[in-house]
C-alpha positions in Angstrom: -16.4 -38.3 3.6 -14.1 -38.0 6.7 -11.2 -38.0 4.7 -13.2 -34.8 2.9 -13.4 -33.0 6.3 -9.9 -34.2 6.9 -8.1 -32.3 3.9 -10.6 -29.6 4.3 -9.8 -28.8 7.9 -5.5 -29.0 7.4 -6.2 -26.4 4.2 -7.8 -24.3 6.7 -5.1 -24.5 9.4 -2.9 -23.8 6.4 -4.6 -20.4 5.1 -5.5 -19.5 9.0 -1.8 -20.0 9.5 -0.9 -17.5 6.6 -3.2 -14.6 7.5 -2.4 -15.0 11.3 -0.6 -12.7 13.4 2.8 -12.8 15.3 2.3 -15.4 18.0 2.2 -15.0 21.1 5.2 -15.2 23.5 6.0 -19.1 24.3 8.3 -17.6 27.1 8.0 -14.6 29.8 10.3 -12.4 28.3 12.9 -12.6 25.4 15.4 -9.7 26.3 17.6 -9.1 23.7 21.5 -11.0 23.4 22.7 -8.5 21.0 26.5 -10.3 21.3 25.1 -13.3 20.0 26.2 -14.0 16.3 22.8 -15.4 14.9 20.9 -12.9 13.1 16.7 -13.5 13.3 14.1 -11.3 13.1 14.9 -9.3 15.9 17.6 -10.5 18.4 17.9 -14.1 19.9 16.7 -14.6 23.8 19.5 -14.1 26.8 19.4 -16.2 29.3 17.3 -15.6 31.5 19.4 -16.6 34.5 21.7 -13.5 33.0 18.5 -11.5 33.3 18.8 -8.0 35.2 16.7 -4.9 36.0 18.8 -3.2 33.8 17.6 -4.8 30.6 14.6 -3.3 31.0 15.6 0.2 31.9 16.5 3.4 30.0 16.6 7.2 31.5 17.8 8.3 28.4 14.7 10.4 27.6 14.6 12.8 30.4 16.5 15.7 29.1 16.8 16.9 26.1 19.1 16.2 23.2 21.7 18.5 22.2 20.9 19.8 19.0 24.5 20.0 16.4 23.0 19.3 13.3 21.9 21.9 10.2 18.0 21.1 10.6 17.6 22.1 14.1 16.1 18.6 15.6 17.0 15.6 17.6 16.1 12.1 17.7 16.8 10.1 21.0 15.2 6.4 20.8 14.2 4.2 23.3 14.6 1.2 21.4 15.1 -2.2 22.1 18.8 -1.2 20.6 19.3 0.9 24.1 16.3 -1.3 26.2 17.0 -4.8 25.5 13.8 -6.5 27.4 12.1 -4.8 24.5 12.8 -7.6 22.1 9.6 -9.2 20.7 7.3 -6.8 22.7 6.4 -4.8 19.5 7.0 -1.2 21.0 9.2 1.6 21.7 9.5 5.2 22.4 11.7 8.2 21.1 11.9 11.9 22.6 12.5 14.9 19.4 13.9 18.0 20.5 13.6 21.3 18.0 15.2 24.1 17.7 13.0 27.7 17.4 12.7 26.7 13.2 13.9 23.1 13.8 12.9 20.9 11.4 12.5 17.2 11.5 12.8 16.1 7.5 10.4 14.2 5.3 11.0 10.7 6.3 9.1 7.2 6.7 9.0 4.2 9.5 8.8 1.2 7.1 8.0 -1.1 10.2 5.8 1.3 12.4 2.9 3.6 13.3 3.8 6.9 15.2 2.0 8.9 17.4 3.6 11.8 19.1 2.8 13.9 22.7 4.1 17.4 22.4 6.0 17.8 25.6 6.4 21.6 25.3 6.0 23.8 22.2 4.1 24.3 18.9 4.7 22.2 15.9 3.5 22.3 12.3 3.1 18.6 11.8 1.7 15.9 9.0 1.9 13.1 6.1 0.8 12.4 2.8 -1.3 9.8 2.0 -0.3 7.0 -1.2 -2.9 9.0 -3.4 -0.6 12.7 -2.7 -3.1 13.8 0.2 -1.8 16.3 2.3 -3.2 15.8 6.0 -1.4 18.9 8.4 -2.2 20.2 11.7 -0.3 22.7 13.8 0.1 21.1 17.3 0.9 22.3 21.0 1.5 21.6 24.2 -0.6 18.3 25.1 -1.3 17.7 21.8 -1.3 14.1 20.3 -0.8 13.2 16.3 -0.6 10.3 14.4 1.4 9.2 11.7 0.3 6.0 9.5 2.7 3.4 9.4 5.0 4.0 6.6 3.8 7.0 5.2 5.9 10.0 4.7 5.5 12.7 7.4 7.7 15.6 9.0 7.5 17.7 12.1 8.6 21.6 11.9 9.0 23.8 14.7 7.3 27.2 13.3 7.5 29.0 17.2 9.7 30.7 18.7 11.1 28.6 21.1 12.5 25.3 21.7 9.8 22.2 21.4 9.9 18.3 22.0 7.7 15.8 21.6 7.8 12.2 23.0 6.6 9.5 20.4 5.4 6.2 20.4 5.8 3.1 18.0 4.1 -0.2 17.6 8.0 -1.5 16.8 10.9 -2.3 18.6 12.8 -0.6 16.1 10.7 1.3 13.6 13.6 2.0 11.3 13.5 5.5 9.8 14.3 6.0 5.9 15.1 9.9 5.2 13.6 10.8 2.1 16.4 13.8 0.9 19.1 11.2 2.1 18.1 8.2 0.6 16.5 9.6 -2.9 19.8 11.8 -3.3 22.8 11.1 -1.0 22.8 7.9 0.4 21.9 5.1 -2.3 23.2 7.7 -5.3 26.3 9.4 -3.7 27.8 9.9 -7.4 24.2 11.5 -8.4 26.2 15.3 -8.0 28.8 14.6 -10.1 26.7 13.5 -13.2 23.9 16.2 -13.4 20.7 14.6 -11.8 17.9 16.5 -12.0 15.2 17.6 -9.0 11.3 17.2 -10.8 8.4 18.9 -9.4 5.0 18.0 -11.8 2.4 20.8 -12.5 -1.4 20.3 -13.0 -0.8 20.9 -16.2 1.7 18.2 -16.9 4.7 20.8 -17.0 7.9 20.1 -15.1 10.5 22.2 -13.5 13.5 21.3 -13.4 17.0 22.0 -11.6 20.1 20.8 -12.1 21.6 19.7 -8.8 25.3 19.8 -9.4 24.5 23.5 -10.6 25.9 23.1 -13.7 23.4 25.4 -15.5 25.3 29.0 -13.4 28.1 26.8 -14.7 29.3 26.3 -10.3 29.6 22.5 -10.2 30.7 21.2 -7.2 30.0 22.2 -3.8 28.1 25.1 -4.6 25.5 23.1 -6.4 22.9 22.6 -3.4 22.6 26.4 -2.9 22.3 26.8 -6.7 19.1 24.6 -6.7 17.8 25.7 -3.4 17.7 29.6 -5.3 16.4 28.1 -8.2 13.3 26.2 -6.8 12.9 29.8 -4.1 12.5 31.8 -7.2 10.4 29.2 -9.2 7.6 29.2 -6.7 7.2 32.8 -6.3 7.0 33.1 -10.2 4.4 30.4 -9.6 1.7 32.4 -8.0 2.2 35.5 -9.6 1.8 34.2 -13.2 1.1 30.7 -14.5 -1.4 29.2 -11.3 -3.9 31.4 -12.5 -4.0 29.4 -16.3 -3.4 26.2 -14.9 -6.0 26.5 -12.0 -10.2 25.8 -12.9 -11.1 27.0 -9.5 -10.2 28.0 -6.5 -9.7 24.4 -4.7 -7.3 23.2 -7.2 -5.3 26.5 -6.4 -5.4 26.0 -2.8 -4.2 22.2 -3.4 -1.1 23.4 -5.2 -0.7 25.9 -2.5 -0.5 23.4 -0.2 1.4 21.1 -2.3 4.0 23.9 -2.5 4.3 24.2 1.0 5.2 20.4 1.5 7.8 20.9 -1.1 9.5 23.9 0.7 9.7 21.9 3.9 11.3 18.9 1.6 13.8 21.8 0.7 14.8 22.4 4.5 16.0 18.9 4.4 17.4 19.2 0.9 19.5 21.8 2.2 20.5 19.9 5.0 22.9 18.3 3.2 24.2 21.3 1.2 27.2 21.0 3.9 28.0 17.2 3.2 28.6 17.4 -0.6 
């Protein structure tokens, strides 16, 4: 019987130890030796002799960023990347500056939940949920909104002035993964050059479609990105003025596809983001 309550209580430890979370910390602090040459789940522990104030210290988010970029925005991270004493703590910060129009793309933290303080401005914010949910807010000054962790969300700067936002992560490094940039340019560079196609899915089981090298005007090449960009513009005015009203039962489903249409405008902003990189 005790042996029973033996091999009973070590499968318990064993499934406890499964479900558990991260451990705690065996040691003060664990500031990151990024100059070390062992790679770990994070960043292996300086000494702490070689431990100064400066590990855990980062001014970096005071000002704004300077905006070059084609979407307007700004990303500055406080991460344990520029705050080393961060390592194994499990958060970080990041100030986003917009332009009036700005846009911060569709995008995802794989590793983290977000939740912004708008700092100055108005924002049109939100994410969509694994079952296509839609859930928007417009947002202003002392504002907070949360994004679930790894769900696609975006940030877009509908005023008329500058706006920023600090935001918070339950991460060290959150990692980001752009949406336009990975599904099109990053992990398919050669996609352009061999005619791949941008789907949007009506109710009704339709599909548009676009050719993104622009091969249809018969313009490959560079001139591709502006040729789709005209092509899905026009598409989704001819939307509303003719087929919605066949393909819609009532006046909910309509306003769903309005709103998915709206999401799918902002994805364009960051489609044609890259309409100067290829």
């Amino acid at each position: 019987m005790a042996a029973m309550v033996s091999a009973y209580f070590f499968v318990f430890l064993a499934l406890f130890g499964m479900v558990a979370s991260d451990p705690d910390h065996l040691q003060d602090l664990c500031v990151a030796n990024k100059a070390a040459g062992i790679k770990v789940n994070g960043f292996p522990c300086k000494e702490e002799a070689n431990v100064t104030e400066a590990d855990f210290f980062f001014s970096g988010l005071a000002n704004p960023g300077v905006i070059n970029n084609s979407v307007g925005s700004v990303v500055t991270g406080a991460n344990v990347e520029k705050i080393p004493g961060l390592n194994t703590l499990g958060v970080s910060l990041a100030r986003i500056d917009y332009e009036p129009g700005g846009l911060n793309p569709p995008h995802t933290h794989p590793r983290a939940t977000e939740i912004i303080f708008v700092l100055d401005g108005e924002l049109d914010v939100g994410f969509i949920t694994t079952s296509n949910k839609l859930i928007s807010k417009s947002v202003k000054k002392g504002d907070i909104f949360v994004f679930p962790k790894g769900l696609v969300h975006f940030q877009k700067n509908n005023g008329e002035k500058p706006a920023s936002v600090i935001a918070g992560f339950n991460s060290q490094l959150p990692g980001t993964q752009s949406i336009a940039a990975t599904l099109l340019f990053d992990s398919h560079p050669a996609a352009l050059s061999h005619g791949a196609g941008v789907f949007w899915s009506l109710p009704t089981g339709n599909t548009m479609k676009f050719n993104v090298d622009g091969s249809s005007h018969g313009k490959p090449g560079r001139t591709g990105c502006g040729d789709v960009l005209r092509d899905v513009a026009s598409s989704v005015k001819d939307l509303f003025s003719g087929p919605l009203g066949s393909m819609c039962s009532n006046e909910a489903e309509l306003i769903d596809i309005k709103t998915a249409c709206n999401f799918m405008l902002i994805h364009m902003g960051a489609f044609g983001a890259h309409c100067s990189l290829v």
